[in-house]
PDB file with one MODEL, atoms N, CA, C and O in Angstrom:
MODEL        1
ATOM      1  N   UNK A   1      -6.414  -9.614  12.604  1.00  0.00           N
ATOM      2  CA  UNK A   1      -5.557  -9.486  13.776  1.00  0.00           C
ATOM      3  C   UNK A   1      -4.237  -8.787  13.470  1.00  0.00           C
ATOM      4  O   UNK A   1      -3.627  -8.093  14.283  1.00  0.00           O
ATOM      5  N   UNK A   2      -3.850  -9.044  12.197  1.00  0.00           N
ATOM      6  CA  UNK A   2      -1.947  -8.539  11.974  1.00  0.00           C
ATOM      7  C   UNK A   2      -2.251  -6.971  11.801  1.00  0.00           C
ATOM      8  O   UNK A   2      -1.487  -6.207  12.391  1.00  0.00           O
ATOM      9  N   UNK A   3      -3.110  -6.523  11.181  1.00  0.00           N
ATOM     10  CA  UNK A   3      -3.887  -5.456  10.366  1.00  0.00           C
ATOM     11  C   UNK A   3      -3.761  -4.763  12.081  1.00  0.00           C
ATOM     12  O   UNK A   3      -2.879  -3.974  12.422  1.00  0.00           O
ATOM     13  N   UNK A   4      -4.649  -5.184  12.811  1.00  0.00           N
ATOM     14  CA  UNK A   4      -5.098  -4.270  14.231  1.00  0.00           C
ATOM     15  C   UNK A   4      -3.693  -4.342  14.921  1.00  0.00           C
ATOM     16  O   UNK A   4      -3.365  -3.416  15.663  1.00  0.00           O
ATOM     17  N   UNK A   5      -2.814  -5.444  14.701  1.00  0.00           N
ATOM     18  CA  UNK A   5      -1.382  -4.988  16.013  1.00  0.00           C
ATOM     19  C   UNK A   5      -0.537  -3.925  15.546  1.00  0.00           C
ATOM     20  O   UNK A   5       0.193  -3.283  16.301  1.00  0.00           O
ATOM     21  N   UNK A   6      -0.666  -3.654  13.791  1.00  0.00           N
ATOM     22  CA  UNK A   6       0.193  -2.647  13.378  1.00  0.00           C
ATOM     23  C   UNK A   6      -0.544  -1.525  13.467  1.00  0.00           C
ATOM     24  O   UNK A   6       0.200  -0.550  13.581  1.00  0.00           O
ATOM     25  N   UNK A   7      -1.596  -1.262  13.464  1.00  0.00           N
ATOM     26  CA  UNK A   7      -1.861  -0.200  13.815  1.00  0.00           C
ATOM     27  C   UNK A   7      -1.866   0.207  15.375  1.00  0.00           C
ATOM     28  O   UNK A   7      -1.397   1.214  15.905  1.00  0.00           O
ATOM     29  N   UNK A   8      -2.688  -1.128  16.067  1.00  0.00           N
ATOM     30  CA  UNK A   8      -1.757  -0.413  17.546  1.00  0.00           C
ATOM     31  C   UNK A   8      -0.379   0.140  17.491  1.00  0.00           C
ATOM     32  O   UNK A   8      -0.067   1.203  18.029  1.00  0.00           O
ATOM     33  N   UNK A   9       0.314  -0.506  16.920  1.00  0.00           N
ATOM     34  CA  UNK A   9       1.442   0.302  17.390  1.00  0.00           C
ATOM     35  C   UNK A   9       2.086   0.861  16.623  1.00  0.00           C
ATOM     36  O   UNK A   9       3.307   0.707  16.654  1.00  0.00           O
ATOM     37  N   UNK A  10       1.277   1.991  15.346  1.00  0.00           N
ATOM     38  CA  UNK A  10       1.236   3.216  14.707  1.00  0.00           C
ATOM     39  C   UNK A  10       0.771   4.116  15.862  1.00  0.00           C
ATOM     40  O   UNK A  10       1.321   5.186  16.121  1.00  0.00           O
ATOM     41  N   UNK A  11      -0.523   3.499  16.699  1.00  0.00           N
ATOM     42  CA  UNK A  11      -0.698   4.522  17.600  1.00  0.00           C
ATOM     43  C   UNK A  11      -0.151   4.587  18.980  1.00  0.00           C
ATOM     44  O   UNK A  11      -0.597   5.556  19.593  1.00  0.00           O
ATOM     45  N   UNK A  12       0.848   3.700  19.793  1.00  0.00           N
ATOM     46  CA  UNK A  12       1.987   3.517  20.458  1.00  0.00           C
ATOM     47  C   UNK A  12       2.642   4.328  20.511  1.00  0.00           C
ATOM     48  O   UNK A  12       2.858   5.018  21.507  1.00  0.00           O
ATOM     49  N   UNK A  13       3.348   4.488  18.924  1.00  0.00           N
ATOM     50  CA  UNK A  13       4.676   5.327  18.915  1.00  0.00           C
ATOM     51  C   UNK A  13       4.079   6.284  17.779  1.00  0.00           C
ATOM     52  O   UNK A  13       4.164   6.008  16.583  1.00  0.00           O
ATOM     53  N   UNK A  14       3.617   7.154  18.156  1.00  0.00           N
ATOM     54  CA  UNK A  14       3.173   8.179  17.605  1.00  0.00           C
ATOM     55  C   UNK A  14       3.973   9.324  16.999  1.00  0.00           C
ATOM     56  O   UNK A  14       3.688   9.837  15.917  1.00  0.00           O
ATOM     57  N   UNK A  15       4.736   9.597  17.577  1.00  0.00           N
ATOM     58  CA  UNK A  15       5.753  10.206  16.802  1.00  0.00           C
ATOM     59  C   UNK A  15       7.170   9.774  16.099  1.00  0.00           C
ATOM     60  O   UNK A  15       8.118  10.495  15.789  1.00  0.00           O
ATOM     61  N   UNK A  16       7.001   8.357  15.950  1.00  0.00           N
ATOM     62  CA  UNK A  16       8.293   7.311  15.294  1.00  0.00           C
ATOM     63  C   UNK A  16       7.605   7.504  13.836  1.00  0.00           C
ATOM     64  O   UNK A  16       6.597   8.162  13.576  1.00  0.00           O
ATOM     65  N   UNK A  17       8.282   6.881  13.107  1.00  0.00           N
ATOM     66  CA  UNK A  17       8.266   7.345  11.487  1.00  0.00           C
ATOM     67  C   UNK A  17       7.308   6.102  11.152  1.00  0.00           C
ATOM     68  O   UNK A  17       7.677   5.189  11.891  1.00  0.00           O
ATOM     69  N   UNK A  18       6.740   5.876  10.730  1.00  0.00           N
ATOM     70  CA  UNK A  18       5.812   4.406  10.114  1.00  0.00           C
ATOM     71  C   UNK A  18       5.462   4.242   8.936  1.00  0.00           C
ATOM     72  O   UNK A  18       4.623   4.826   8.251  1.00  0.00           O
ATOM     73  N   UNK A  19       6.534   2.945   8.609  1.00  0.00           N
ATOM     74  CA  UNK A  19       6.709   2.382   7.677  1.00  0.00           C
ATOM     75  C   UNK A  19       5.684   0.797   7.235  1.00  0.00           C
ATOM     76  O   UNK A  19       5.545  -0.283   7.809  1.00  0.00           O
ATOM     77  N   UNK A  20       5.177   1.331   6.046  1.00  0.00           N
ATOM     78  CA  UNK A  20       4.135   0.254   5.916  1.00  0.00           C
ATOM     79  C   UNK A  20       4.132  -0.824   4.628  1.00  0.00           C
ATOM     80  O   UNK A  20       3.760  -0.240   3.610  1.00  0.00           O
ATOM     81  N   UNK A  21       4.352  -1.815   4.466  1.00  0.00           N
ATOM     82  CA  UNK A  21       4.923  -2.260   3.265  1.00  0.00           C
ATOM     83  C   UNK A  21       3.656  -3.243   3.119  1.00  0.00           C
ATOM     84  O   UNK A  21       3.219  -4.162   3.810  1.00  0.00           O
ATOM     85  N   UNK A  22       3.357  -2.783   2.202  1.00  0.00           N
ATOM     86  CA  UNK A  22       1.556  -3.550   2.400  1.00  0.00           C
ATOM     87  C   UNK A  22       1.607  -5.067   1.473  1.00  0.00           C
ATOM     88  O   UNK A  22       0.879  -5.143   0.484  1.00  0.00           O
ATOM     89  N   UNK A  23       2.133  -5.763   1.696  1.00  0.00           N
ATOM     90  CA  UNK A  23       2.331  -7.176   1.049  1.00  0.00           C
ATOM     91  C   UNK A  23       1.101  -7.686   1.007  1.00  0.00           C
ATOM     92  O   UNK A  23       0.525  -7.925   2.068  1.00  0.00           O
ATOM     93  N   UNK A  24       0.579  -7.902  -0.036  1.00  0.00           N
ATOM     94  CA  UNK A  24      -1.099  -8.205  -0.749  1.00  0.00           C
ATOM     95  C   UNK A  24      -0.912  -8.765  -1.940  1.00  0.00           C
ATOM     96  O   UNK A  24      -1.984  -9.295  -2.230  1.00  0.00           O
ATOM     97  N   UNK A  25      -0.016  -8.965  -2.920  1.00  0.00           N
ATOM     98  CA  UNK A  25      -0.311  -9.047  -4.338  1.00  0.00           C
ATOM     99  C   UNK A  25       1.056  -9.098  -4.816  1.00  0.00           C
ATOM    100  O   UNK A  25       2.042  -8.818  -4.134  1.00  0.00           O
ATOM    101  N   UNK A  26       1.061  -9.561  -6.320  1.00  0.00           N
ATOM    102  CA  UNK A  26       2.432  -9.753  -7.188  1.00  0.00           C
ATOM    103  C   UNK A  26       1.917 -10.353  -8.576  1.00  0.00           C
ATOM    104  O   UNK A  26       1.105 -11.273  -8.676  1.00  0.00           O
ATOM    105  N   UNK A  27       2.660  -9.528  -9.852  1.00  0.00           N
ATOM    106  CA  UNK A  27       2.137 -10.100 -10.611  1.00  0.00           C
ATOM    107  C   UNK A  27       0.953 -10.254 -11.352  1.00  0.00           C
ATOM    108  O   UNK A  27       0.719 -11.061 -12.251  1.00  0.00           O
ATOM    109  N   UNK A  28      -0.001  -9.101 -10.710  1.00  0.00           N
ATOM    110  CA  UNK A  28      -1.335  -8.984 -10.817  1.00  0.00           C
ATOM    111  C   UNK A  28      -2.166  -9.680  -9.990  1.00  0.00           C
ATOM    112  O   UNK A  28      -3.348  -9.495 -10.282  1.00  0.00           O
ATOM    113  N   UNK A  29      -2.004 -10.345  -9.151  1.00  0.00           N
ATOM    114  CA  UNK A  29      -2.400 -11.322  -8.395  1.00  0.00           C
ATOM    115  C   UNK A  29      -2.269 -10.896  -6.853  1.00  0.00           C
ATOM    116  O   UNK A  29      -1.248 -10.462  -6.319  1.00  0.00           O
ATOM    117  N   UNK A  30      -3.942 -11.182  -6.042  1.00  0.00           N
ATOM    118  CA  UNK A  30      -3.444 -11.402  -4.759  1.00  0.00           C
ATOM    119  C   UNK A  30      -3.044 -12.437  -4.141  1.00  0.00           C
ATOM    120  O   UNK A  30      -3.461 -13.533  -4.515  1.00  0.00           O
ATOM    121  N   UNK A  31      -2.264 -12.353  -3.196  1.00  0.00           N
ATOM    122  CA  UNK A  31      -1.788 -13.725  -2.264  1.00  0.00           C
ATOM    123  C   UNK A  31      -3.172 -14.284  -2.148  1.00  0.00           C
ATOM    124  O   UNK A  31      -4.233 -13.701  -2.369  1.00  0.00           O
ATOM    125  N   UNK A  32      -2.888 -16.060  -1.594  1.00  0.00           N
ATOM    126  CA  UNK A  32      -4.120 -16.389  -1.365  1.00  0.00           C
ATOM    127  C   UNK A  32      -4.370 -16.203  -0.194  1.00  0.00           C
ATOM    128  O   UNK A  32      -5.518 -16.532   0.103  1.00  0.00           O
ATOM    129  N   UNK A  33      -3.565 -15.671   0.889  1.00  0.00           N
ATOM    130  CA  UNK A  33      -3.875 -15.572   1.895  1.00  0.00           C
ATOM    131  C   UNK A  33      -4.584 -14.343   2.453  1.00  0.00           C
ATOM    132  O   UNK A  33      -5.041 -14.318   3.596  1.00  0.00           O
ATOM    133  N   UNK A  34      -4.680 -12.971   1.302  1.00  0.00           N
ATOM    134  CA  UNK A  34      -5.263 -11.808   1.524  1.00  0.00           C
ATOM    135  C   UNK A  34      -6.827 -11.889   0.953  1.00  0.00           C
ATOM    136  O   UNK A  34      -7.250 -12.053  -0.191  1.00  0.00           O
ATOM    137  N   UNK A  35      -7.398 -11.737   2.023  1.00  0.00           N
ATOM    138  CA  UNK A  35      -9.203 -11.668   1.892  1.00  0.00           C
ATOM    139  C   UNK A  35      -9.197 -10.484   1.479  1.00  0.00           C
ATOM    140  O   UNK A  35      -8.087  -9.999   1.259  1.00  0.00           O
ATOM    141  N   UNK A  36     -10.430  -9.625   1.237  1.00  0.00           N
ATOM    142  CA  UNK A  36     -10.402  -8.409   0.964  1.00  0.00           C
ATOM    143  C   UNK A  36     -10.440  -7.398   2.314  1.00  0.00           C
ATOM    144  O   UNK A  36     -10.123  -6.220   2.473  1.00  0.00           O
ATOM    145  N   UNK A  37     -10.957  -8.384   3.162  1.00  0.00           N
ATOM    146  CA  UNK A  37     -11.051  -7.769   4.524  1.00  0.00           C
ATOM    147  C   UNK A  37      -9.516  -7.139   4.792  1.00  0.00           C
ATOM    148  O   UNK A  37      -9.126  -6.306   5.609  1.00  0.00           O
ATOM    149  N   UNK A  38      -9.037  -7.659   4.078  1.00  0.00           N
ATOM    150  CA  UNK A  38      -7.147  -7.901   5.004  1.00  0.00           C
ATOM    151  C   UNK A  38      -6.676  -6.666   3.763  1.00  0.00           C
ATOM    152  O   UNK A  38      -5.980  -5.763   4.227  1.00  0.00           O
ATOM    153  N   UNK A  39      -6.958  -6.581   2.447  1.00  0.00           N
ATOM    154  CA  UNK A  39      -6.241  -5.543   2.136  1.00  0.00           C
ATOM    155  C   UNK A  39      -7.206  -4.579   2.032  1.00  0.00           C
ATOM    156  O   UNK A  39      -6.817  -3.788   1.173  1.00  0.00           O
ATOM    157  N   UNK A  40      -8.339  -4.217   2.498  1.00  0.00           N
ATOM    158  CA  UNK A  40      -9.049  -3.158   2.967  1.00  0.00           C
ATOM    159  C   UNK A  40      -8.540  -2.360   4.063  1.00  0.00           C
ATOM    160  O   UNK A  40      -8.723  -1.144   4.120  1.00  0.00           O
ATOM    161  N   UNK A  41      -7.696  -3.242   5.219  1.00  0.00           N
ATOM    162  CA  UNK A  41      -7.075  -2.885   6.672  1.00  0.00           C
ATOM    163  C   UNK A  41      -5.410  -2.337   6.196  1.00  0.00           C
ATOM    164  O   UNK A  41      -4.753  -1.535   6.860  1.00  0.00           O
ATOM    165  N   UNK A  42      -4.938  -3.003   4.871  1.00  0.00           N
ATOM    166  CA  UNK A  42      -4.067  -2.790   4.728  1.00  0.00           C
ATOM    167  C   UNK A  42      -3.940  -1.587   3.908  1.00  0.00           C
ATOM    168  O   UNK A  42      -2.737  -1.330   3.860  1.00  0.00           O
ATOM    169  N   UNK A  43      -4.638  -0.692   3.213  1.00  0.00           N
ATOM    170  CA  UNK A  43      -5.582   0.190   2.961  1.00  0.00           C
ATOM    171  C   UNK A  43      -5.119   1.187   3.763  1.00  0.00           C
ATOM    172  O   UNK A  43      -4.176   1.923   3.473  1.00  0.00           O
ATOM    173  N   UNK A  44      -5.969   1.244   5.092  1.00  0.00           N
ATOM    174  CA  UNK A  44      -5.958   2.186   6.092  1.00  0.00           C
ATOM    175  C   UNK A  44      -4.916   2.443   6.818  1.00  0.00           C
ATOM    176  O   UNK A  44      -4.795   3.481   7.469  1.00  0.00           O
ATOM    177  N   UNK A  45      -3.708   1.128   6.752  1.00  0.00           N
ATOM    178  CA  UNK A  45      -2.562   1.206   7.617  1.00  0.00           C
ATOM    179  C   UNK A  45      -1.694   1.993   6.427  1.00  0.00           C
ATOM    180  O   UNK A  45      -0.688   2.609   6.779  1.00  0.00           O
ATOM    181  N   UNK A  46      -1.955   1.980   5.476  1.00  0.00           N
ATOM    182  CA  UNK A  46      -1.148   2.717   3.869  1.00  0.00           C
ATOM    183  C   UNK A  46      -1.785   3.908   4.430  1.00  0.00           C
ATOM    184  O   UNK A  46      -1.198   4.857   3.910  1.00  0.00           O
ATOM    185  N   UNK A  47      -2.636   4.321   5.180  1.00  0.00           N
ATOM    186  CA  UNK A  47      -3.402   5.897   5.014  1.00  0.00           C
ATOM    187  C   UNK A  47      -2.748   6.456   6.458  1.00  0.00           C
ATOM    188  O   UNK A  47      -2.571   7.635   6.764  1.00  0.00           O
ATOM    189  N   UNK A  48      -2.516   5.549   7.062  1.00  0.00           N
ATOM    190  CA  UNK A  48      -1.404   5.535   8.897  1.00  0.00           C
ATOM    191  C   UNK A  48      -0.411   6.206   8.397  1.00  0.00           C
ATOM    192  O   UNK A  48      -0.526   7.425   8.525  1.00  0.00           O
ATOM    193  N   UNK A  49       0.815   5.720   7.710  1.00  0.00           N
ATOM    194  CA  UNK A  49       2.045   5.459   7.818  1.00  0.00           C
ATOM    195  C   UNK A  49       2.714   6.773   6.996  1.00  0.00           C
ATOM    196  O   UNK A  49       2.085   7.451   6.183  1.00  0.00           O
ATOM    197  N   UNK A  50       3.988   6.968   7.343  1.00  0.00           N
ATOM    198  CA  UNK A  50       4.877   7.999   6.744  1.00  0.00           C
ATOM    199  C   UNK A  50       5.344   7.995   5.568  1.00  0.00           C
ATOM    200  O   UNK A  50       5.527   8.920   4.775  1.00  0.00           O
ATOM    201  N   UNK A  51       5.651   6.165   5.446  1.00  0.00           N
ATOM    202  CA  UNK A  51       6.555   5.698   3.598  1.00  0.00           C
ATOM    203  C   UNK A  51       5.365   4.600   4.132  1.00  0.00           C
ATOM    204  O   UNK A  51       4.794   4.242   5.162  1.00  0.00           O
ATOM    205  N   UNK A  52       5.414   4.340   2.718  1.00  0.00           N
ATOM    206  CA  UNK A  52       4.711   2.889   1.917  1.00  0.00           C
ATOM    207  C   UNK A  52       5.792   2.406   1.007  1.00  0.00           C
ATOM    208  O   UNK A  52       6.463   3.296   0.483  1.00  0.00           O
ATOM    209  N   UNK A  53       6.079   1.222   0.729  1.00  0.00           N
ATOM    210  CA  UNK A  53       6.629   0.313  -0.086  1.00  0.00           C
ATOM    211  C   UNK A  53       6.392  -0.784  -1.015  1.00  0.00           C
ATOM    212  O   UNK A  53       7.041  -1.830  -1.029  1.00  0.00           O
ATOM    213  N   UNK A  54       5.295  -0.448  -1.894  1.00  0.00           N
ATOM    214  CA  UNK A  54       4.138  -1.294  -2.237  1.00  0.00           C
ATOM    215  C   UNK A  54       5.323  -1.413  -3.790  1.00  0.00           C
ATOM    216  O   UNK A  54       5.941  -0.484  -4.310  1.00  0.00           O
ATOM    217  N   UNK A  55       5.298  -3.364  -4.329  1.00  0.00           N
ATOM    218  CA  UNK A  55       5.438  -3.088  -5.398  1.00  0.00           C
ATOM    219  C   UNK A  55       4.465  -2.984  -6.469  1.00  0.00           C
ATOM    220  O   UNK A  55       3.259  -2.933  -6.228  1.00  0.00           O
ATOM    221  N   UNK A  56       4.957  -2.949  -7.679  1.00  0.00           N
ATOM    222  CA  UNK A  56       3.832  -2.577  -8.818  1.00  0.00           C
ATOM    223  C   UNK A  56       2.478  -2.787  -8.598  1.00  0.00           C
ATOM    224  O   UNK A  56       1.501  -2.047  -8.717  1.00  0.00           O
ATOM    225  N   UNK A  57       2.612  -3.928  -8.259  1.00  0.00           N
ATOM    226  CA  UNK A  57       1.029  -4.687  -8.204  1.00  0.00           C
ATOM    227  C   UNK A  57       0.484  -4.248  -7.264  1.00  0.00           C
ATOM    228  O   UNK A  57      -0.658  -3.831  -7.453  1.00  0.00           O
ATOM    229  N   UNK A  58       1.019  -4.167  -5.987  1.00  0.00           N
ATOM    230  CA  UNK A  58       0.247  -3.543  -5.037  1.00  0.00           C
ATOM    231  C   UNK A  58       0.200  -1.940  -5.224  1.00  0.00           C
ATOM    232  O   UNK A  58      -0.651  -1.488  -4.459  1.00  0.00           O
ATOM    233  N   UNK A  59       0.831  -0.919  -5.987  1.00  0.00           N
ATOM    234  CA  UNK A  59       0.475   0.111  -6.029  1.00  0.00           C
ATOM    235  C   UNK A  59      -1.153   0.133  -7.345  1.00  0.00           C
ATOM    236  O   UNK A  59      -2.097   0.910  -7.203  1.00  0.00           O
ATOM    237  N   UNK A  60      -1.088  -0.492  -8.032  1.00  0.00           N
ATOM    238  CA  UNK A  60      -1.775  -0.681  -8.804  1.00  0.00           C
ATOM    239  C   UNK A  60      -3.143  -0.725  -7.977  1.00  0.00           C
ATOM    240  O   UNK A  60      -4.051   0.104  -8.045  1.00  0.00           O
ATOM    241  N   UNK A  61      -3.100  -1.690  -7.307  1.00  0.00           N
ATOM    242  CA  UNK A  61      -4.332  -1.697  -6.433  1.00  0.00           C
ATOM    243  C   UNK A  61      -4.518  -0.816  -5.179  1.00  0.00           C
ATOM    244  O   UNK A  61      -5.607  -0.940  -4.619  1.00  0.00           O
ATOM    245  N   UNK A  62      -3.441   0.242  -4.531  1.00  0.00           N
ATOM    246  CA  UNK A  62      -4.118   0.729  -3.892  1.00  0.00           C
ATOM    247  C   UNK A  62      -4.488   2.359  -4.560  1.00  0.00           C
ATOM    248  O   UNK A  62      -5.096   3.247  -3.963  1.00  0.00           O
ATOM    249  N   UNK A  63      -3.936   2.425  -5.926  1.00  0.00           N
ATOM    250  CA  UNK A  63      -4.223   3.461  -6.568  1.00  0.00           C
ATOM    251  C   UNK A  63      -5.584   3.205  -7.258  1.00  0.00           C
ATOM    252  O   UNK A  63      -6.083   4.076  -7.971  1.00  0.00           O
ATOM    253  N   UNK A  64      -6.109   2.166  -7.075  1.00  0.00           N
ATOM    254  CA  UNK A  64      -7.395   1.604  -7.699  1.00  0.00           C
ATOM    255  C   UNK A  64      -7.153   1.148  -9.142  1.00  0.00           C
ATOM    256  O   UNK A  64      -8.205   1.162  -9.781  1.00  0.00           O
ATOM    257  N   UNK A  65      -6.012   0.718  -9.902  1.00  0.00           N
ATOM    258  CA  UNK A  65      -6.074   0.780 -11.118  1.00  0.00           C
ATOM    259  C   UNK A  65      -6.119  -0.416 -11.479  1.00  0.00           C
ATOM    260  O   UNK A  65      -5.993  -1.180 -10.523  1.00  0.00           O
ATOM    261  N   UNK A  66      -6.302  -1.129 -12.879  1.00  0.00           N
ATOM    262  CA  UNK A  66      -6.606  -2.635 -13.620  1.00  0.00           C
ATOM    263  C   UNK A  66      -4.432  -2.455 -13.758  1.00  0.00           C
ATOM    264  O   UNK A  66      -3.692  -1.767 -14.462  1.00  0.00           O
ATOM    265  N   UNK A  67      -4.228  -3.377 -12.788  1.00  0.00           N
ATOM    266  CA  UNK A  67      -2.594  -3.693 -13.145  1.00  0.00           C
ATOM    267  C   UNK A  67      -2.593  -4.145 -14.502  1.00  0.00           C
ATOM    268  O   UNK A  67      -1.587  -3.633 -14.994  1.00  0.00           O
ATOM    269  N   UNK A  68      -3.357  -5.038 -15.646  1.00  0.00           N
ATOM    270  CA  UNK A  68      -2.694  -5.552 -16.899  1.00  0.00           C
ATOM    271  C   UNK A  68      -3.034  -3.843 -17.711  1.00  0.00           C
ATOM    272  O   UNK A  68      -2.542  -3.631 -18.819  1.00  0.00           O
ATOM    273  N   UNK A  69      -3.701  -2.998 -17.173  1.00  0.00           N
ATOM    274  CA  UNK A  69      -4.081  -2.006 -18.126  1.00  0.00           C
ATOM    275  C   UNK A  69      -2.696  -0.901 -18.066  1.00  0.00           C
ATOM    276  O   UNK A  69      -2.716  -0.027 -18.932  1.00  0.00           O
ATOM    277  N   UNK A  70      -1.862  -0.897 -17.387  1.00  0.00           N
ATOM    278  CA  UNK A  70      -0.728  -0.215 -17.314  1.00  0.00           C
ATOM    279  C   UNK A  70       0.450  -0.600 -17.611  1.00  0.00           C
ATOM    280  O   UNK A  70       1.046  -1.661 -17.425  1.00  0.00           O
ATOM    281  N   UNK A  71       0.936   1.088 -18.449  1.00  0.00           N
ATOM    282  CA  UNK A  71       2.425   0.219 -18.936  1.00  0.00           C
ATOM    283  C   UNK A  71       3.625   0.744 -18.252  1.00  0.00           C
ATOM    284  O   UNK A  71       4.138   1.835 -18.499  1.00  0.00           O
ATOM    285  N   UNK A  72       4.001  -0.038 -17.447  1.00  0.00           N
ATOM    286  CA  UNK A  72       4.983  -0.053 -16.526  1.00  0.00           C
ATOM    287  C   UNK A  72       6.755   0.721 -16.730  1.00  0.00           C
ATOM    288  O   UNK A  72       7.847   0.452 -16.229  1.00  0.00           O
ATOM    289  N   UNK A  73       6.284   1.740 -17.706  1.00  0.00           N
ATOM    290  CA  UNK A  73       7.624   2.314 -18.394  1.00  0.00           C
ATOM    291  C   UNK A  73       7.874   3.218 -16.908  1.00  0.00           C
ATOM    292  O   UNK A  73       6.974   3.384 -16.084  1.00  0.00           O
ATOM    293  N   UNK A  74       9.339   3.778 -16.749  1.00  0.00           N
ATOM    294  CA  UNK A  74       9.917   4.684 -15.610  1.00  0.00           C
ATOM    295  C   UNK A  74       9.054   6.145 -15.384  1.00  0.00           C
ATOM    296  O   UNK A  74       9.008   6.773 -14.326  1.00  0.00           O
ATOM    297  N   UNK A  75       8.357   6.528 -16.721  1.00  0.00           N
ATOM    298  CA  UNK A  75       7.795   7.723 -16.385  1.00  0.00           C
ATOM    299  C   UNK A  75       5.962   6.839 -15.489  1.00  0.00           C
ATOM    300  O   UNK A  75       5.512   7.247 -14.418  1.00  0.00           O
ATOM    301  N   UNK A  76       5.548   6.103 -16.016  1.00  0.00           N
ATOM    302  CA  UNK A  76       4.481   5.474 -15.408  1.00  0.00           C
ATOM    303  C   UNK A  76       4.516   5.520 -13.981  1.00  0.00           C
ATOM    304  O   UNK A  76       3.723   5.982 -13.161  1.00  0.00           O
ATOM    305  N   UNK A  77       6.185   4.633 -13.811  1.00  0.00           N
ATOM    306  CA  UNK A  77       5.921   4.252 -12.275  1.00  0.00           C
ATOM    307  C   UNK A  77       6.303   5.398 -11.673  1.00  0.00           C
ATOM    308  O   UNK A  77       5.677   5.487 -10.617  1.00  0.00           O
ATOM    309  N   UNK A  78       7.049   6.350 -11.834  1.00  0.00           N
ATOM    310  CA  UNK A  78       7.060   7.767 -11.013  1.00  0.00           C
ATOM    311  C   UNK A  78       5.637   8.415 -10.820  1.00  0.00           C
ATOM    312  O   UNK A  78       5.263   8.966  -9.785  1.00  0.00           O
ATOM    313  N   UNK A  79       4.815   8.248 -12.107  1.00  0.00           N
ATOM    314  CA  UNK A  79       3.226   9.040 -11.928  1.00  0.00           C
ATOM    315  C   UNK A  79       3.222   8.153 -10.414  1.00  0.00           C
ATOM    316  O   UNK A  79       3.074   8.765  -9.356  1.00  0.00           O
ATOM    317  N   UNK A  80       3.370   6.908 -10.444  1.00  0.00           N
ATOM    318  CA  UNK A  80       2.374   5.521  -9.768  1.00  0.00           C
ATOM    319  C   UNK A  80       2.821   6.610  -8.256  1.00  0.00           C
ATOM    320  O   UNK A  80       2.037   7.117  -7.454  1.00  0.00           O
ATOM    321  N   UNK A  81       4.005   6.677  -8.279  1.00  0.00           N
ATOM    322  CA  UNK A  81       4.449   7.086  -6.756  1.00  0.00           C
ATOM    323  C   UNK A  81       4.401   7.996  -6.463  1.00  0.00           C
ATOM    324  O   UNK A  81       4.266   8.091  -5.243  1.00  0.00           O
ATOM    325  N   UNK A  82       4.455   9.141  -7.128  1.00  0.00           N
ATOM    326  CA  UNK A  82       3.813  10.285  -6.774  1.00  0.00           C
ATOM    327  C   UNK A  82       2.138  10.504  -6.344  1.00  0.00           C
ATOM    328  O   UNK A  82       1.581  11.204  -5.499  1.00  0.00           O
ATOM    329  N   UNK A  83       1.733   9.696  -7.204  1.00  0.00           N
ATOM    330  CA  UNK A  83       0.089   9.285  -6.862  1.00  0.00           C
ATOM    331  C   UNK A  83      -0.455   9.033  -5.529  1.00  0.00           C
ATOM    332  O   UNK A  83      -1.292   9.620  -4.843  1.00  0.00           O
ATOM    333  N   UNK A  84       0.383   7.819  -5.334  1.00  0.00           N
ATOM    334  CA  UNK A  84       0.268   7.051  -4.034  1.00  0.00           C
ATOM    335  C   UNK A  84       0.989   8.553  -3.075  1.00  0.00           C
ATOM    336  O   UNK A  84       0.135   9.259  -2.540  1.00  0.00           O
ATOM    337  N   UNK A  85       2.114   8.879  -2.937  1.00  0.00           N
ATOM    338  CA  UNK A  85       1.846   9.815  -1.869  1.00  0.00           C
ATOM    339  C   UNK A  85       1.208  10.876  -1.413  1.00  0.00           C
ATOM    340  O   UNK A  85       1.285  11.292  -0.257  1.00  0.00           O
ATOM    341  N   UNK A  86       0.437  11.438  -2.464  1.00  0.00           N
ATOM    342  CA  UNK A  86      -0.630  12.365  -2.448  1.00  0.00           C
ATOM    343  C   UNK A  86      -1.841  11.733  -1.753  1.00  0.00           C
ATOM    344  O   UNK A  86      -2.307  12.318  -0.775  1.00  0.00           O
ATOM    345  N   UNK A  87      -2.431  10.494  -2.211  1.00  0.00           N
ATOM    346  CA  UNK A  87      -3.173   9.796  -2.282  1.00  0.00           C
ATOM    347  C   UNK A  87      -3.148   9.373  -0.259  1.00  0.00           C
ATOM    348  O   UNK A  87      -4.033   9.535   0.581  1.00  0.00           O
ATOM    349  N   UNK A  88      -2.100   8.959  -0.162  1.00  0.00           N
ATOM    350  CA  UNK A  88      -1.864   8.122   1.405  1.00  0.00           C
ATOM    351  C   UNK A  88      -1.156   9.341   2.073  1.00  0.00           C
ATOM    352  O   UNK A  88      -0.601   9.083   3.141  1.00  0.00           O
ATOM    353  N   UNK A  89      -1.111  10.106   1.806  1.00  0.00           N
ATOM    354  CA  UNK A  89      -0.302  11.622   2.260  1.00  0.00           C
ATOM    355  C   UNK A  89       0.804  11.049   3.066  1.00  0.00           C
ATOM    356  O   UNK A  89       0.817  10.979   4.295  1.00  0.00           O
ATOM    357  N   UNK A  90       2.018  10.520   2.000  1.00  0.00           N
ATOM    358  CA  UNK A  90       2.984   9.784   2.462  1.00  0.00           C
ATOM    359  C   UNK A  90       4.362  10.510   2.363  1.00  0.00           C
ATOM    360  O   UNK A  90       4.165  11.235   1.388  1.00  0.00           O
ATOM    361  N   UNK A  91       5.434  10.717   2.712  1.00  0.00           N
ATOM    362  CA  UNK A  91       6.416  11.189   2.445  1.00  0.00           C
ATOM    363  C   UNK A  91       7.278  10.639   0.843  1.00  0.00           C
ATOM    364  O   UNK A  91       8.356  11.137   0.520  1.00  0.00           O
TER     365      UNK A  91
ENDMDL
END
């Protein structure tokens, strides 16, 4: 349900800027409250939106990667974000 109201109203305001901060995970870990259903939707609303704001962990996973397999140095996480906006064709 949260997944379908933000995207309604990605497609509402269609030309407003959309900002998507995909809260799923921390730590290597997902919330317990995210099924896969829920960050599959959260996924597609990352593939919606203009900026994403995902931290480590969640870029980790929507870049598809094993979060303990990465080393989190400043040149890493610039690859991470440059990745992700290519990836979600994000600003």
């Amino acid at each position: 349900p949260q997944v379908q109201l933000v995207k309604s109203a990605f497609e509402y305001a269609e030309n407003a800027v959309k900002i998507c901060d995909p809260v799923m995970a921390d730590n290597g870990r997902f919330y317990s409250s995210v099924t896969p259903q829920i960050a599959h939707g959260i996924k597609h609303l990352c593939g919606c939106a203009d900026i994403i704001t995902p931290n480590v962990t969640e870029a980790a996973i929507l870049l598809e990667q094993d979060y303990e397999s990465v080393d989190y140095t400043q040149q890493q996480v610039v690859y991470m974000a440059d990745a992700l906006r290519r990836k979600y064709n994000c600003a």
